[in-house]
C-alpha positions in Angstrom: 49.1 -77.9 -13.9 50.9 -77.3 -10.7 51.0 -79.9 -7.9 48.1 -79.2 -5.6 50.4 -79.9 -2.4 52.6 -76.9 -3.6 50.3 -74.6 -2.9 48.8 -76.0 -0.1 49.0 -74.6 4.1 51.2 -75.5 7.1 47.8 -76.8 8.8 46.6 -79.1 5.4 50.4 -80.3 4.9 50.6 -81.0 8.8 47.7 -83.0 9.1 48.8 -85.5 6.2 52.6 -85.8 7.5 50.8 -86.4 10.7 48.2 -89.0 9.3 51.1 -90.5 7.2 49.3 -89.5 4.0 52.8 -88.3 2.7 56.0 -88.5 4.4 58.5 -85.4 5.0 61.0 -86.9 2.5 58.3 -86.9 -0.3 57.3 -83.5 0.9 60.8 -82.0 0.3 61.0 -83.8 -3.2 58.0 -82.5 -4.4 59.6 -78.6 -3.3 63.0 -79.5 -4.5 62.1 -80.5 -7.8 60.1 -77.1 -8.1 62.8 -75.1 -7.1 64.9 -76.4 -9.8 62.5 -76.2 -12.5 61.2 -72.8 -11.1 64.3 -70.9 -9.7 65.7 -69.5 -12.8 61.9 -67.6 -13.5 61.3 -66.9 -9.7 64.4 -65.9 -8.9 64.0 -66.5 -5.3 66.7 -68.6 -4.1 70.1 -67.4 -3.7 71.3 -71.1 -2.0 69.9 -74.3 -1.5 70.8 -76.9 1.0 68.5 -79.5 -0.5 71.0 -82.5 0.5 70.5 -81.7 4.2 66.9 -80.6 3.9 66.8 -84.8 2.7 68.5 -85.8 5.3 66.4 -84.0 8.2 63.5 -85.2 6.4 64.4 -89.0 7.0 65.3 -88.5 10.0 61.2 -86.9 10.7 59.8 -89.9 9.0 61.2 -91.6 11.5 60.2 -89.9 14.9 56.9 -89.8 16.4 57.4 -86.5 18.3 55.1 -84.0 15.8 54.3 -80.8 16.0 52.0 -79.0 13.5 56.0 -77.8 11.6 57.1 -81.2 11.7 58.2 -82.1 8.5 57.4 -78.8 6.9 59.8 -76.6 4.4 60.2 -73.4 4.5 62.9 -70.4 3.6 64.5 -67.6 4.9 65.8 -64.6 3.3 69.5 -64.1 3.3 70.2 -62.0 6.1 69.7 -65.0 8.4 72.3 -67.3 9.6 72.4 -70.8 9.0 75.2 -72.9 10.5 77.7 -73.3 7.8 75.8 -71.3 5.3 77.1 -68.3 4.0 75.2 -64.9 5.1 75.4 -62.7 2.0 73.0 -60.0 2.3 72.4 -60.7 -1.3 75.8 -58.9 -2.2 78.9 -59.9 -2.8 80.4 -57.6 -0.2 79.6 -60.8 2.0 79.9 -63.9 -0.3 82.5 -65.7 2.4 80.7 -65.1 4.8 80.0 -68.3 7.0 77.8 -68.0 9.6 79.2 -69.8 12.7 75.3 -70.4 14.4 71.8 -70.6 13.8 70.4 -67.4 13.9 67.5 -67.6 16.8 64.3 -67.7 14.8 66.3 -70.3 12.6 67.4 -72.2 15.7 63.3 -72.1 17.1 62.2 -73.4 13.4 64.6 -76.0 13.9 63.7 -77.1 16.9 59.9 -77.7 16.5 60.8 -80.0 13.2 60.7 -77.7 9.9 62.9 -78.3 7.5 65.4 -75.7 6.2 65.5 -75.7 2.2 67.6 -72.6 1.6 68.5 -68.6 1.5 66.1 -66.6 -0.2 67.0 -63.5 -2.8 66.6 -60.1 -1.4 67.3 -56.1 -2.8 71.1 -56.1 -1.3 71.4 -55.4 2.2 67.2 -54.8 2.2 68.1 -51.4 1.0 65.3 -51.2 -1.5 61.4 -51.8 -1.8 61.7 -52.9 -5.1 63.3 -56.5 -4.4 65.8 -55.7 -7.4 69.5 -57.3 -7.1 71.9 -56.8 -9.5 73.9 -59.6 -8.7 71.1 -62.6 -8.0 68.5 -61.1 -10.4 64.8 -59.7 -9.5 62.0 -61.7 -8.5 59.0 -61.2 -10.9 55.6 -61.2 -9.5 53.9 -64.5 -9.4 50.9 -63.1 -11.4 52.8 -61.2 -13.8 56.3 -61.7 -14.3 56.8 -58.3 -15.9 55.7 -56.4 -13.0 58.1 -56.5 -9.0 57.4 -58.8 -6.6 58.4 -56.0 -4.3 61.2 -55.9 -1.6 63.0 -55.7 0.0 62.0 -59.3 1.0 61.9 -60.2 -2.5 63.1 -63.7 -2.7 61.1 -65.0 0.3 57.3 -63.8 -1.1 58.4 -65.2 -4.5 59.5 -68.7 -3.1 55.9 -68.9 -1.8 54.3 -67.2 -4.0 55.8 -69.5 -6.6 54.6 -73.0 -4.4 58.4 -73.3 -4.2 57.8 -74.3 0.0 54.9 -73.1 2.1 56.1 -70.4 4.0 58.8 -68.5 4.5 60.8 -65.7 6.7 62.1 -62.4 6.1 62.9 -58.8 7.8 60.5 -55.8 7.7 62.1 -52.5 8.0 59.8 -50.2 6.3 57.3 -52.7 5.2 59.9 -55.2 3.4 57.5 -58.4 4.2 54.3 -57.0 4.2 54.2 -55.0 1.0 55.2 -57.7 -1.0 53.4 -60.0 0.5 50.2 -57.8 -0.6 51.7 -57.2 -4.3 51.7 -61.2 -4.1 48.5 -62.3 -2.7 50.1 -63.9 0.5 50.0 -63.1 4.2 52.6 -60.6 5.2 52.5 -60.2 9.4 55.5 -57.9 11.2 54.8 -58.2 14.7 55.5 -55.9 18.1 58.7 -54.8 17.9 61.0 -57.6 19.4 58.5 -59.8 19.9 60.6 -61.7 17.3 64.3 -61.9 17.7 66.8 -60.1 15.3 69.5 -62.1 17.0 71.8 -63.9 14.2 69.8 -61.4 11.3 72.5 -58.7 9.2 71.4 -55.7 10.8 70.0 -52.6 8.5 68.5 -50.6 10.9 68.4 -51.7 14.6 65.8 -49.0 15.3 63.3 -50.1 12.5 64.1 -54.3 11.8 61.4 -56.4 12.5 61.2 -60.1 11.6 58.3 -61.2 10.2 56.8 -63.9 8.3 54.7 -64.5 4.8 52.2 -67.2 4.6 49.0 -68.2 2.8 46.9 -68.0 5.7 46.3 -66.5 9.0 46.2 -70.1 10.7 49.9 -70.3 9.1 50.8 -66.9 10.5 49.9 -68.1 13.6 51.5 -71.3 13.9 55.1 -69.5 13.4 54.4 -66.8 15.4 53.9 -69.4 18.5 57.4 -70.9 17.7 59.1 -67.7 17.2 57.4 -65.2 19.7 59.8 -64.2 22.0 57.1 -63.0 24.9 54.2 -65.5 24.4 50.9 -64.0 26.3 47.6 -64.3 26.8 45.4 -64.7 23.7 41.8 -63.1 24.4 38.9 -64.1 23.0 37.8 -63.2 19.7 34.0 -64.4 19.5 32.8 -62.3 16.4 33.5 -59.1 14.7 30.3 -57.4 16.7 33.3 -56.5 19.7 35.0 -54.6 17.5 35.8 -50.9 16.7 37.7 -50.0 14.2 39.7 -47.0 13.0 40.2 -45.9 10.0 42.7 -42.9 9.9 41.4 -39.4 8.2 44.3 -38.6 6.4 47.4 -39.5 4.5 46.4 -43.5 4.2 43.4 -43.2 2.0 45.2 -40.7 -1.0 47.0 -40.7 -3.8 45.8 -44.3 -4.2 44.4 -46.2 -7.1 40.8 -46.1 -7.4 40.0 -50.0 -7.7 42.1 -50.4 -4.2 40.2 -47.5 -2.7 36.8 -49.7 -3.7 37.8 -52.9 -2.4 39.1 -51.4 1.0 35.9 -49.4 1.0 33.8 -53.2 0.0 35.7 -54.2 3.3 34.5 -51.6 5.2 30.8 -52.2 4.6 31.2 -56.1 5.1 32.6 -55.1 8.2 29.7 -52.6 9.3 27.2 -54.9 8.1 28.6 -57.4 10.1 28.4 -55.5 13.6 31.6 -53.7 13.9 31.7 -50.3 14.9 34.2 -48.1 11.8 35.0 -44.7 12.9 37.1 -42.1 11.2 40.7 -41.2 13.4 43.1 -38.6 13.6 46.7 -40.0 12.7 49.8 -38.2 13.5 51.3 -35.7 10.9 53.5 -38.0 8.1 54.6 -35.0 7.1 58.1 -35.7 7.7 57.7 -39.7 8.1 60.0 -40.7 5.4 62.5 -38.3 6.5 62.6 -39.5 9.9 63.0 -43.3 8.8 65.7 -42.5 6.9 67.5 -40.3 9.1 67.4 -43.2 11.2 68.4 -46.1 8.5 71.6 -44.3 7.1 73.7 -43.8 9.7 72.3 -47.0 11.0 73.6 -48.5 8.3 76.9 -47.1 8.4 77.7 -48.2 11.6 77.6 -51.6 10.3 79.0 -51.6 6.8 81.7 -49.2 7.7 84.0 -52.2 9.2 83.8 -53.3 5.2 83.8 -50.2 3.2 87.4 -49.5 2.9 88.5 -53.1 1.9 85.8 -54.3 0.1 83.6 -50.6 -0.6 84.1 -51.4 -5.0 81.2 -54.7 -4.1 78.9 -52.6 -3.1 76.4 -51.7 -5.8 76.3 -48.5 -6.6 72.8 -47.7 -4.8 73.8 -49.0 -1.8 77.1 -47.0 -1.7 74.6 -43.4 -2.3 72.8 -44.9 0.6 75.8 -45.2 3.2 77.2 -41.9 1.6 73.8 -40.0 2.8 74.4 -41.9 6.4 77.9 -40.4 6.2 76.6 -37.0 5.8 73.8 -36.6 8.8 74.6 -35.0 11.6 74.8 -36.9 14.9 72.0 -34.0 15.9 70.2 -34.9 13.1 69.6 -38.4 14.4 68.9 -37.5 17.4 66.3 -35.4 16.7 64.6 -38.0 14.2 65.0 -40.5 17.1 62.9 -38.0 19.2 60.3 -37.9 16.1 60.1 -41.6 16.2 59.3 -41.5 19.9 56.8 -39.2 19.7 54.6 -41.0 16.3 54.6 -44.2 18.9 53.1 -42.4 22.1 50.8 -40.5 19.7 49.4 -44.1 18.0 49.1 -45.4 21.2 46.4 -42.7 21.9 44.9 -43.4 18.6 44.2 -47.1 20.0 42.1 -45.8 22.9 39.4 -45.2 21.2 39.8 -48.3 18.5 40.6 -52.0 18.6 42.7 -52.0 15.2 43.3 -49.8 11.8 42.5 -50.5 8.9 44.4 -49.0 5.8 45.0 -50.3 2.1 48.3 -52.1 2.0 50.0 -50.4 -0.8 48.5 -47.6 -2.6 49.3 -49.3 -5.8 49.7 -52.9 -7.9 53.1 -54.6 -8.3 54.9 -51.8 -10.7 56.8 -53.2 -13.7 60.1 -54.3 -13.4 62.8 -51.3 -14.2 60.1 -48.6 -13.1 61.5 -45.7 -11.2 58.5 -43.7 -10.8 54.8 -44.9 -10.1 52.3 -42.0 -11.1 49.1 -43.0 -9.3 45.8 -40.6 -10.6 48.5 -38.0 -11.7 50.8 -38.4 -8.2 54.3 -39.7 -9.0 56.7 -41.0 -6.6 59.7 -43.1 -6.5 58.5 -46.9 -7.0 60.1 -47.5 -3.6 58.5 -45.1 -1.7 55.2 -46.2 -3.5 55.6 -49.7 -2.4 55.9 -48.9 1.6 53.9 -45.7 1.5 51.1 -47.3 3.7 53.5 -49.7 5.7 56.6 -48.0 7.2 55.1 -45.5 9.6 54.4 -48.5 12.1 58.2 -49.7 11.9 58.6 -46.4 13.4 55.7 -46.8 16.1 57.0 -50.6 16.8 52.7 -51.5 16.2 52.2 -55.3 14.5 50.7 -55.2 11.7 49.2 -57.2 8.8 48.5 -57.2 5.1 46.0 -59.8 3.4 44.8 -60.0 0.0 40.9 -58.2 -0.5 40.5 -58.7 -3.9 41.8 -58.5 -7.4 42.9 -55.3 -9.9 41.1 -55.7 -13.0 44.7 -55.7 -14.2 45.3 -59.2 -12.4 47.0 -58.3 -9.8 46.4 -58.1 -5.8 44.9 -55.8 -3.7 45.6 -56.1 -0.3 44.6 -54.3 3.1 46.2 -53.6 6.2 45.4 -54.1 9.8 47.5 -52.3 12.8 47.1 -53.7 16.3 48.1 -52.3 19.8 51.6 -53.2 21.3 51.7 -56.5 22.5 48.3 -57.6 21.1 49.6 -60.0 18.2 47.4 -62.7 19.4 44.0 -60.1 19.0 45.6 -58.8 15.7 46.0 -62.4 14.1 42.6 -63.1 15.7 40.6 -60.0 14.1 42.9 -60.9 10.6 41.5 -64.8 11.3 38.0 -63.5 11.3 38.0 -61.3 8.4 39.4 -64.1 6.3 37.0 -66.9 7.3 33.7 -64.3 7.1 34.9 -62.6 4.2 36.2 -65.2 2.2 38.9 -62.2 0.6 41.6 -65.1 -0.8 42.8 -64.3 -4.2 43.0 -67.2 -7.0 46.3 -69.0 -7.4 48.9 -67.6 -10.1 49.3 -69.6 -13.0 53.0 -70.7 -12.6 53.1 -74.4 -13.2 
């Protein structure tokens, strides 16, 4: 039976640290010794700074200056830097390299007391949506270990997903955090664009990376959103759901998607009405050409930062991530432009979307977690790339720079979770977490632990 604290939240594993119930050093034990009985199945650590994480925690025990991350453990995926860790990108393009500095949302962490227990596993260079690495291995789902945990952001849902620390921090490009998160039953939030900093995070796409955060709870969310926000505002009132109106968009996020995630979204929807909020249908943008846009823009993005490495260290690449950099090499400077423009427009045309509604509401992924080694998904006869499956429903707001949410709504009757999807305005993180808050507490929509000892 797994250890009840493992799977417990920030706010529960705050309040005993606080109350002295269990110390910090205990606290990283318990994690520690989880990690190394669970790592080789989860596959969600690349490092582990355990020694240090020990040390820190002491050093907590001792201080009476708390805050609600005080003593609490938590990961990030390797993209960040951590002073005298190396950066690897999950390849082994970058295996020496040290980082010099905290990267900022690692410094912030830091600062308010967590405690840093390692680098998590990612799909290399978060070029993927499928969270598979060649090098580190891919990390299973928690509730089926045959099926993907997703990516790219692979590492970091599976060390929480696995109760190996409560939360932990990753990049969202095209959905990288919060589509796994939903394939995992977890709390995957990517907030305004810039709202968290990218500073001291391997670029992939400047245009597209968000930083963003997986949890087991909204509370959770919350609580690292205040230490890493960059622009902290106003939070407005939420009172009830009776406020609300909310858009649901007439087109392209409601196809081609299975029918039991369909039905829970739809179970959502009527909770929602009975409850007093107003649900009306919305015109999106065209998505037409969404994919193409995003990676018009990622490729030669991309480039521009591994080209410094390709001619001295180009045979580490994997071979995906070499086709990927070899399409960037091929656009036309025009052509980038032009997708720019595209992505310039899809954000001024959400923004008129949101003056009729408060928030959107779409199903997270169109599918469950697909089996590991799957290259196509065929979803009620519509096949696609796993990939593109995975962040169907989730990168168009990378584009628009919109926060955005998933939480879990219910379960497949193949065990797996289904998760929805709420979009906010710009700069209303606070109202977005506190809409996602209420849903959770009226709705009750948590999904059982996995059985993973």
């Amino acid at each position: 039976m797994s250890h009840p604290l493992a799977f417990s939240t920030i706010e529960n594993l705050s309040k005993l640290l606080i109350n002295k119930e269990i110390s910090a050093v205990e606290l990283v034990s318990l994690f520690a010794e989880r990690i190394d009985r669970l790592n080789d199945l989860s596959k969600a650590f690349i490092s582990l700074d355990i020694e240090a994480a020990l040390e820190r925690a002491a050093s907590i025990d001792l201080s009476d200056d708390k805050s609600k991350l005080s003593g609490i453990p938590y990961s990030c995926k390797d993209l960040f830097d951590v002073k005298g860790l190396p950066t690897t990108g999950g390849s082994r393009v970058l295996q020496d390299n040290i980082a010099e500095a905290d990267a900022l949302s690692v410094s912030r962490m830091n600062a308010v007391g967590a405690i840093f227990l390692g680098k998590n596993n990612l799909h290399e260079f978060a070029y993927g949506a499928t969270g598979e690495n060649i090098l580190y291995g891919t990390a299973p789902n928690p509730y089926d270990h045959s099926r993907l945990a997703g990516g790219s952001s692979s590492g970091s849902v599976a060390a929480v997903g696995f109760g190996l620390c409560p939360a932990a921090l990753g990049t969202d490009t095209g959905g990288s955090v919060r589509a796994p998160a939903a394939l995992c039953g977890l709390i995957g939030f990517k907030p305004t664009y810039g709202r968290i900093s990218t500073e001291g995070v391997l670029p992939y796409s400047w245009t597209l990376d968000h930083v963003g955060t997986i949890t087991r709870c909204i509370a959770d969310t919350k609580i690292l959103f205040d230490t890493l926000d960059n622009s902290p505002r106003p939070v407005p009132d939420i009172v009830d759901l009776k406020n609300l109106t909310i858009g649901i968009p007439e087109t392209f996020f409601f196809e081609n998607a299975d029918h039991e995630i369909l039905s829970s979204i739809d179970q959502l929807i009527t909770l929602l009405t009975r409850s007093g909020a107003k649900v009306q249908k919305v015109p999106m943008p065209s998505m037409e050409y969404t994919r193409t846009v995003s990676l018009t823009v990622q490729m030669p993005e991309a480039l521009s930062y591994h080209n410094r490495y390709l001619e001295s260290r180009g045979e580490l690449y994997s071979q995906d991530f070499r086709a990927g950099l070899a399409l960037g090499q091929c656009l036309l400077a025009e052509q980038y432009v032009r997708a720019k423009r595209f992505i310039e427009t899809y954000r001024r045309d959400t923004d008129k979307v949101f003056a009729d509604v408060d928030i959107l509401l779409t199903p997270a992924t169109p599918a469950i977690a697909p089996k590991i080694g799957a290259t196509e998904v065929i979803t009620n006869g519509y096949s696609e790339p796993a990939g593109n499956t995975i962040t169907r429903y989730t990168s168009f707001f990378n584009m628009t720079g919109h926060p955005a949410i998933t939480l879990p709504c219910g379960m497949h009757s193949e065990g797996l979770p289904i998760a929805a999807q709420l979009i906010g305005r710009h700069y209303e993180d606070e109202f977005l977490l506190g809409v996602a808050e209420l849903v959770e507490r009226e709705f009750g929509l948590g999904v059982p632990l996995p059985d993973v000892g």
